[in-house]
Backbone as ProteinMPNN parsed JSONL, in Angstrom:
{"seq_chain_A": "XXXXXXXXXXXXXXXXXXXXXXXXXXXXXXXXXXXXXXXXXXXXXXXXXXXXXXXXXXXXXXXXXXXXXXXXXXXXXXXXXXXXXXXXXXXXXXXXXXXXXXXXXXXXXXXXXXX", "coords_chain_A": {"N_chain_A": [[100.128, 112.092, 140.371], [100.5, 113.03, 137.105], [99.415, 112.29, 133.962], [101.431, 110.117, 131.589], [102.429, 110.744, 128.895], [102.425, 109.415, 125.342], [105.371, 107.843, 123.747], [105.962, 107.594, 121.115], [106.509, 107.594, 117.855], [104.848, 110.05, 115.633], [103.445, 108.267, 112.73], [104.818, 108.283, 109.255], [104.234, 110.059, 106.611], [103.291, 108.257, 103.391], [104.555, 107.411, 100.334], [103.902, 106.802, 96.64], [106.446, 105.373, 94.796], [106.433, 106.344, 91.483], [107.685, 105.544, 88.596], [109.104, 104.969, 84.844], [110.002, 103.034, 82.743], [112.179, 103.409, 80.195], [113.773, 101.916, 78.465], [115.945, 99.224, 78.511], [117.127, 98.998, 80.61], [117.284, 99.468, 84.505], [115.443, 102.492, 85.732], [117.46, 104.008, 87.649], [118.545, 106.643, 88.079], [116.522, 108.626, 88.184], [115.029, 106.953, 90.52], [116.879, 107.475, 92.272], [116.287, 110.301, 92.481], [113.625, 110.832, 92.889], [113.869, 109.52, 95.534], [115.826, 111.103, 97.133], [114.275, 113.228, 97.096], [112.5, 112.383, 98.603], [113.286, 111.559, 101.172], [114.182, 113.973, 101.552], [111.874, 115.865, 102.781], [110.861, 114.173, 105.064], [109.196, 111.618, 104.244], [107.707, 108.267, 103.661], [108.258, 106.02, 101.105], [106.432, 104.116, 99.961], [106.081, 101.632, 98.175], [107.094, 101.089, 95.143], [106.508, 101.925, 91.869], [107.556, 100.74, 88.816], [107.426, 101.19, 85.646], [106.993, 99.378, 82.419], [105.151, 99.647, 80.755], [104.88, 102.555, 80.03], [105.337, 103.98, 77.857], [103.777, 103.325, 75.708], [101.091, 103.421, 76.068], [98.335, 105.54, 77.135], [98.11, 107.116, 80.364], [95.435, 105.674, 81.441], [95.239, 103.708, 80.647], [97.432, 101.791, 81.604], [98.307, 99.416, 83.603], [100.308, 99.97, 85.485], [100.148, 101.948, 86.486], [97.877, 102.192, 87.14], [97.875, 100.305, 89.369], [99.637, 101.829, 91.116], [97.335, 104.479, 91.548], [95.562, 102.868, 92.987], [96.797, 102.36, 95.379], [96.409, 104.821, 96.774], [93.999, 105.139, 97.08], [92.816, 103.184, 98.717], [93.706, 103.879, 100.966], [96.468, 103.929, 101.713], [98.512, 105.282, 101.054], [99.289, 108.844, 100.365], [99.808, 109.879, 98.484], [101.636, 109.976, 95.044], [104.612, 110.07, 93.917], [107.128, 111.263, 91.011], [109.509, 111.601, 88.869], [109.267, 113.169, 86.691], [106.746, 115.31, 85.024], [106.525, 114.343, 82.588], [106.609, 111.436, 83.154], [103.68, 110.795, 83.758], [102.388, 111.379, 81.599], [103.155, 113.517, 78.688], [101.612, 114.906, 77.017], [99.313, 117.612, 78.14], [96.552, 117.587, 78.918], [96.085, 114.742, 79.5], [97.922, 114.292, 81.636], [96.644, 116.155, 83.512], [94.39, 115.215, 83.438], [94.494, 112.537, 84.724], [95.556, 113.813, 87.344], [93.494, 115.084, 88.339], [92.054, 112.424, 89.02], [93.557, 111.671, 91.197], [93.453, 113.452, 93.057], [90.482, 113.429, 93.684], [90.892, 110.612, 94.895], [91.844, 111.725, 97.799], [94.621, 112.056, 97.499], [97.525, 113.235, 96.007], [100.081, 114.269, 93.012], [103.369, 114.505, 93.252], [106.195, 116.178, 91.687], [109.38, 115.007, 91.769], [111.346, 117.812, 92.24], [114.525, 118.752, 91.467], [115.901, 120.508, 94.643]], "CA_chain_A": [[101.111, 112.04, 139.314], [100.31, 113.014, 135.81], [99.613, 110.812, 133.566], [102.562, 109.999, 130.942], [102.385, 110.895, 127.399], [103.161, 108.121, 124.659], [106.694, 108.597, 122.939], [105.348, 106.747, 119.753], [106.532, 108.968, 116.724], [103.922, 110.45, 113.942], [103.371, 107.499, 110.956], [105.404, 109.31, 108.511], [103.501, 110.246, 105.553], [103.581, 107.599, 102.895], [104.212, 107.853, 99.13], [103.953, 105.572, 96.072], [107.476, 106.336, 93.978], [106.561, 105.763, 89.895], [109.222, 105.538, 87.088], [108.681, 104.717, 83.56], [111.402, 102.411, 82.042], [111.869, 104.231, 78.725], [114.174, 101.285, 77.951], [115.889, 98.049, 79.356], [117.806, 99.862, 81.965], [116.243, 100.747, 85.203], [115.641, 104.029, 86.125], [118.274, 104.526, 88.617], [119.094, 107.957, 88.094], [114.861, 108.45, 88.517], [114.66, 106.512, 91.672], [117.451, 108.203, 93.391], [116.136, 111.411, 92.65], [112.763, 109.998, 94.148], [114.163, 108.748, 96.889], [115.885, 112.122, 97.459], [113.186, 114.367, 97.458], [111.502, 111.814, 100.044], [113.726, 112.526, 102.336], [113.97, 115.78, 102.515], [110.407, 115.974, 103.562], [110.949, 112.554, 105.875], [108.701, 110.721, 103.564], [108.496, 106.698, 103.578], [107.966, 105.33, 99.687], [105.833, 102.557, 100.672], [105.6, 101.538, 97.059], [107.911, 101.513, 94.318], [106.416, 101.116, 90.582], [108.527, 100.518, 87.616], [106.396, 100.744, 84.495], [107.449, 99.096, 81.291], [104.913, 100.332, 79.195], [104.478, 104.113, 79.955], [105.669, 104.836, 76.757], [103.244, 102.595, 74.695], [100.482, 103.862, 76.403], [97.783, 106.499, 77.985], [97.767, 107.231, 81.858], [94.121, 105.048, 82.076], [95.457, 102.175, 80.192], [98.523, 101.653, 82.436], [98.111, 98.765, 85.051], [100.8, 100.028, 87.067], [99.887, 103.592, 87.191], [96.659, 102.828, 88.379], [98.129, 99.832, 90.799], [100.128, 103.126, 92.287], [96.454, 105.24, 92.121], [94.926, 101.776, 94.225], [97.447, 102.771, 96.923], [95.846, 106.082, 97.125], [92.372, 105.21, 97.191], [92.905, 102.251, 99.619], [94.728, 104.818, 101.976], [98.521, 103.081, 102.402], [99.874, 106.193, 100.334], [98.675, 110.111, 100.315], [100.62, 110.772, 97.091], [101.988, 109.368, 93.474], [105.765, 110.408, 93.471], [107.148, 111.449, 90.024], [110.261, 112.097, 88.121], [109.107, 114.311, 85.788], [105.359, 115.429, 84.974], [105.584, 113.848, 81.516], [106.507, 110.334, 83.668], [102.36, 110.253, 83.458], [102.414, 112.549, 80.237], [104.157, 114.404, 78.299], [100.101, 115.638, 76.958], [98.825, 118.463, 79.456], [95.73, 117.413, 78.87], [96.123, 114.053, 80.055], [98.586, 114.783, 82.868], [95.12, 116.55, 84.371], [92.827, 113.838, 83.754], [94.741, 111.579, 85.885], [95.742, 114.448, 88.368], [92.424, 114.898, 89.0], [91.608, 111.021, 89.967], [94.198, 111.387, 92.177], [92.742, 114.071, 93.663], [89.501, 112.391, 94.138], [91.47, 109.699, 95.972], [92.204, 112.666, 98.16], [96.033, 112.138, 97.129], [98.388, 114.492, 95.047], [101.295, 113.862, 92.447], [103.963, 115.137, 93.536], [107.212, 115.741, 90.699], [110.463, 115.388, 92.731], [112.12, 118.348, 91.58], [115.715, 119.45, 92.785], [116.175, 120.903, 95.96]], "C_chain_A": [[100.378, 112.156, 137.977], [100.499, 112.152, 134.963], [100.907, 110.986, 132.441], [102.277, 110.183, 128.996], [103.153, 109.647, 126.329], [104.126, 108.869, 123.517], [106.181, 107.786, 121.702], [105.206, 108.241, 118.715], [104.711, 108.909, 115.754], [103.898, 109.091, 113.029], [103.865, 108.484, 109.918], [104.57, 108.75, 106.878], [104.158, 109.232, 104.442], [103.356, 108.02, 100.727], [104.4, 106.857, 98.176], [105.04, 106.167, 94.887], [106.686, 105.385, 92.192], [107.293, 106.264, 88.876], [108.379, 104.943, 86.033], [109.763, 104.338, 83.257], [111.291, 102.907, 81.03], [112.7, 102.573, 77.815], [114.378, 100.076, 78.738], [116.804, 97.961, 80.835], [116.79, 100.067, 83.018], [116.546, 101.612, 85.821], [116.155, 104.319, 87.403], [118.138, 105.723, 89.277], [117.299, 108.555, 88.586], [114.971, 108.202, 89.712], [115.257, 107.672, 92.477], [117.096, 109.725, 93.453], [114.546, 111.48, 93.343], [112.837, 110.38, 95.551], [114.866, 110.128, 97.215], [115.263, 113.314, 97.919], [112.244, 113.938, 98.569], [111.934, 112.144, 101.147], [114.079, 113.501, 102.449], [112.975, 116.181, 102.893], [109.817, 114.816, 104.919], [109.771, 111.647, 105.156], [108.715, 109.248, 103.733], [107.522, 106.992, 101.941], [107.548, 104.052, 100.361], [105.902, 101.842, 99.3], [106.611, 102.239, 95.494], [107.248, 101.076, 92.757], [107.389, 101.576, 89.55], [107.753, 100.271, 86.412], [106.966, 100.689, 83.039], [106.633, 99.737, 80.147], [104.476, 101.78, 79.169], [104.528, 104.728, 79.099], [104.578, 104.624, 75.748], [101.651, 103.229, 74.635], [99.597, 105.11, 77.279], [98.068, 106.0, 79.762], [96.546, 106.229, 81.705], [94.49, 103.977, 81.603], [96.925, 101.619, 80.279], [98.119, 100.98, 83.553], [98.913, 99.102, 86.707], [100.542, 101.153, 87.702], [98.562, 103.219, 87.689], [97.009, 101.577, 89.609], [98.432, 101.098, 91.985], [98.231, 104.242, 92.983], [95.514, 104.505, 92.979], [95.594, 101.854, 95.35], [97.122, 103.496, 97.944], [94.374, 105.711, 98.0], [92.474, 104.062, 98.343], [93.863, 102.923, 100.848], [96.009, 104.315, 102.207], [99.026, 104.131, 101.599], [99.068, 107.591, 100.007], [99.295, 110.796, 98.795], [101.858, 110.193, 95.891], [103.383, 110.693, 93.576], [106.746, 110.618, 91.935], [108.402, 112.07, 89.952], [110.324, 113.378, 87.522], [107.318, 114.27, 85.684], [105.041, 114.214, 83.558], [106.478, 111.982, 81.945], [104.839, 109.647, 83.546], [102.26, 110.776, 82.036], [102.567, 113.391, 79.829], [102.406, 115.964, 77.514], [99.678, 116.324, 78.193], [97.854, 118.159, 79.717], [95.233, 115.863, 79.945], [96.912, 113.8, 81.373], [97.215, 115.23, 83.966], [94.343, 116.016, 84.256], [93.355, 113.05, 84.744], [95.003, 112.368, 87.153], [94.637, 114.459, 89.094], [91.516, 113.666, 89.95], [92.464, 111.053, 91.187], [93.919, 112.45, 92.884], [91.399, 114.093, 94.382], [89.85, 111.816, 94.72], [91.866, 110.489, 97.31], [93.935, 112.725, 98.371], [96.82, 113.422, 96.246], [99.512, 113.757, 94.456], [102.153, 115.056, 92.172], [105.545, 115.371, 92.595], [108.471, 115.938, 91.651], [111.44, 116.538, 91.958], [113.46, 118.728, 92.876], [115.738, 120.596, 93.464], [117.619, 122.279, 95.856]], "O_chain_A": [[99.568, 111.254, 137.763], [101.422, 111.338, 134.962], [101.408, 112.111, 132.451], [101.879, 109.326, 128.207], [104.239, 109.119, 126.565], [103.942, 109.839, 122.782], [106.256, 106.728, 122.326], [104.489, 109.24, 118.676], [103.883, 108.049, 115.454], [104.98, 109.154, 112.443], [103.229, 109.529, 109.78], [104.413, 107.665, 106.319], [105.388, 109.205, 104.397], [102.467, 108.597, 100.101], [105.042, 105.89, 98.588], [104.749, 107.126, 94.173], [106.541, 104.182, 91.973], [107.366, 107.426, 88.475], [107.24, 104.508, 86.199], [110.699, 105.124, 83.402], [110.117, 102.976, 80.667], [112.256, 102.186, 76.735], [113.507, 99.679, 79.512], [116.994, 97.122, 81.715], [115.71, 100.619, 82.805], [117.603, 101.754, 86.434], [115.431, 104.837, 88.254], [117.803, 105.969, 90.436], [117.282, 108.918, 89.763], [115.049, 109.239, 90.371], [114.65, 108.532, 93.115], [117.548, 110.395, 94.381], [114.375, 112.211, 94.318], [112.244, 111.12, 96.336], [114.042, 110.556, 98.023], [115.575, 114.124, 98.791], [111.491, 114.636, 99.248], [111.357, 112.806, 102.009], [114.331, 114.0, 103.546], [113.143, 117.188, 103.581], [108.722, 114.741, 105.477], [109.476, 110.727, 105.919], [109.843, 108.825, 103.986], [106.586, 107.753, 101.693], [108.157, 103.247, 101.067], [105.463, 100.774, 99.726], [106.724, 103.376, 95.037], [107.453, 99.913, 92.408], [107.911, 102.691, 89.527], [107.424, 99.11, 86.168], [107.361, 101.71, 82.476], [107.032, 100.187, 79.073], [103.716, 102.155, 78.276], [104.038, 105.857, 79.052], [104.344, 105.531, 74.948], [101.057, 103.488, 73.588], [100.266, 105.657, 78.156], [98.184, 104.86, 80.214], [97.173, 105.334, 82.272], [94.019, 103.01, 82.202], [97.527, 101.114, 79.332], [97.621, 101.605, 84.489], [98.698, 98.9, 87.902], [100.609, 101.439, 88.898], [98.087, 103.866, 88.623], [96.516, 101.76, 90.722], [97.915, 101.338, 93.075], [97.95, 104.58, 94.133], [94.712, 105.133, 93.671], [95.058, 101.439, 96.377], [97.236, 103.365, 99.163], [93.945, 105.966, 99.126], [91.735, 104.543, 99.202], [94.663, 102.257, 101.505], [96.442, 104.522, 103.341], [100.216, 103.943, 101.342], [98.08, 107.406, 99.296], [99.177, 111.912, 98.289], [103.026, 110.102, 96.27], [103.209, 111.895, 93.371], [107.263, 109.506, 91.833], [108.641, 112.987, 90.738], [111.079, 114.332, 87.705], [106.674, 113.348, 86.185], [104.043, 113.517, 83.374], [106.908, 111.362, 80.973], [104.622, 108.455, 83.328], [101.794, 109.853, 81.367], [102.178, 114.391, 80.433], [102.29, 117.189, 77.551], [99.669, 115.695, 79.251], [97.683, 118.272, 80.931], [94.37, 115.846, 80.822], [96.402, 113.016, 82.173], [96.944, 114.646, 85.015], [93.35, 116.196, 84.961], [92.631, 112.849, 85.719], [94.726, 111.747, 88.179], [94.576, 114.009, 90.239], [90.774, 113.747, 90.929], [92.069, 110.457, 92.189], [94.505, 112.163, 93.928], [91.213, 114.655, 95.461], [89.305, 112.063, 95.795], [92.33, 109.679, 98.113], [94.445, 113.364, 99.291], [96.279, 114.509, 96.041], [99.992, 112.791, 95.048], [102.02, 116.041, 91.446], [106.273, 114.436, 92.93], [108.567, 116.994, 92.276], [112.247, 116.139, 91.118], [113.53, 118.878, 94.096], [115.596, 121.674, 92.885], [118.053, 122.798, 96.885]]}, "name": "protein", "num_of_chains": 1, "seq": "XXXXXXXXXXXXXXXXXXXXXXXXXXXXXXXXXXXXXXXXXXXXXXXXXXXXXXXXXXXXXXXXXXXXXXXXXXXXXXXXXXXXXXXXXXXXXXXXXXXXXXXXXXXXXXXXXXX"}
C-alpha cells in the first residue's frame, strides 16, 4: 500500500497591513481596501499597524513602520501592505530608501491597488 500523502494546506503567505491615521478617525476605508486586496491573493494579514504619526514624520523615524519592517526581518510576514505609496511617503526618494530595507529583509511593499 502506498504510503498516504498529508492533507495539511500550504501556510498562506503572511502580510503586515500599515495605515497612517491622517486624523482621529481610523482608517476604515484604508483597511478594507487592505483587507480586500488580501484576499484576492488568499493572503493572511498577520499584523495590522495603525500609525499616528506618519504624518509628523520620516519612514526611519516611525516606530510602527519599522515594528511592521521587524515582522519582515523576523520572518512572520513576507510583505508591508499599503494603501497608497505615499502611506510611507509621499517623497520618491524616501519611499526607496525604505523599499529597499524591505527588500533586504527579503520582503516587498506591496500598495493594495483596485482590482
Amino acid at each position: 500500500m502506498p504510503p498516504t500523502k498529508s492533507c495539511t494546506p500550504a501556510p498562506k503567505f503572511r502580510v503586515v497591513a500599515y495605515l497612517a491615521k491622517n486624523n482621529s478617525a481610523f482608517p476604515e476605508r484604508e483597511l478594507r481596501m487592505c483587507e480586500s486586496y488580501a484576499a484576492t491573493f488568499n493572503w493572511d494579514i498577520s499584523l495590522i499597524v495603525v500609525d499616528d504619526e506618519a504624518d509628523a514624520k520620516g519612514p526611519e523615524h516611525r516606530p510602527m513602520l519599522q515594528a511592521a519592517l521587524q515582522r519582515l526581518l523576523d520572518r512572520r510576514a513576507g510583505a508591508i501592505l499599503i494603501p497608497t505609496k505615499a502611506t510611507i511617503s509621499p517623497i520618491d526618494g524616501e519611499f526607496n530608501e525604505f523599499a529597499e530595507r524591505v527588500e533586504k529583509a527579503s520582503g516587498f511593499i506591496q500598495i493594495a491597488t483596485r482590482r
